[in-house]
Phi, psi and omega in degrees: 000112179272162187260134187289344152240032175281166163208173187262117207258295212218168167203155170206131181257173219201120197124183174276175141300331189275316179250197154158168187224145152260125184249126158235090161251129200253170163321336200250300221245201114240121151245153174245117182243159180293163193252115175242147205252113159286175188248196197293103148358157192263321167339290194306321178243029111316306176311271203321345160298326197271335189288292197293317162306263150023304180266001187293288190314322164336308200293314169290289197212118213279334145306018183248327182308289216279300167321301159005268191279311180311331166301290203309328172287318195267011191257335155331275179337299181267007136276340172267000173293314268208342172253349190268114200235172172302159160310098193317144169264135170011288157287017186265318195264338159308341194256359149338148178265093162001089183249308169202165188214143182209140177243193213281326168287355187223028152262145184262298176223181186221131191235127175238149191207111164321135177293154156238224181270016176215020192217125187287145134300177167194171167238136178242093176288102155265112184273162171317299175231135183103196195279143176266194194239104203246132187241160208240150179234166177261280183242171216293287189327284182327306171299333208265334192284308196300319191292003197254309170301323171285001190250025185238316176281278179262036200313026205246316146291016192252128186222088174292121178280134188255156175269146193294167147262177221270328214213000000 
């Protein structure tokens, strides 16, 4: 059920590689959805195509090493140009596959714990009533993106964890 003026304030992902979650947090809500994991790109096994050829072709003739990596730069480039998109709308993440949800009211706290160097981060989403949700973060970048969208929705719930120390 959409709010006739909601929209999407942040999206972030969340997760593994393998498994993972997307947080769409809009003006009304945060929801949470799976992640669907593609498989290799047609970029990805080019490059690695261009790559192996590339280092063969090297051994004959060492421009080709340099033509190489330059192919290899410029399909980098216009893919990431070429993924980078507008704010998904409202009906792109209802039709997401549904994993969890809190609207602005029925959330209690929201707890974020920074990554460190062997240690995931995570955000622990507690609603008023039911389970809360705890999603996992990777890196230092990655965390400073979430607490800034989640903290545009509710900063008022926002509660950053310090990590203990081991000894």
């Amino acid at each position: 059920m959409a709010f006739t003026d909601e929209h999407v304030t942040g999206v972030f992902s969340a997760g593994g590689i393998l498994r993972g979650s997307v947080v769409y947090v809009t003006t009304e809500r945060i929801r949470v959805n799976r992640r669907r994991v593609k498989p290799l790109g047609k970029t990805h096994m080019l490059i690695s195509l261009l790559a192996l050829l590339g280092l063969a072709a090297s051994v004959f003739e060492p421009w080709l090493l340099i033509i190489t990596v330059l192919i290899v730069i410029v399909a980098r480039v216009s893919e990431r140009q070429t993924s980078r998109k507008k704010w998904p709308s409202i009906g792109q993440v209802e039709r997401g596959q549904f994993q969890f949800e809190v609207r602005r009211g029925q959330l209690l706290m929201i707890e974020l714990k920074a990554p460190r160097i062997l240690r995931y981060g995570h955000v622990k989403i507690v609603p008023l009533m039911g389970e809360p949700i705890v999603l996992s973060i990777a890196s230092k970048g990655h965390f400073v993106t979430v607490r800034n969208v989640l903290a545009e929705f509710e900063p008022s719930r926002i509660r950053v964890a310090e990590h203990t120390p081991l000894f």
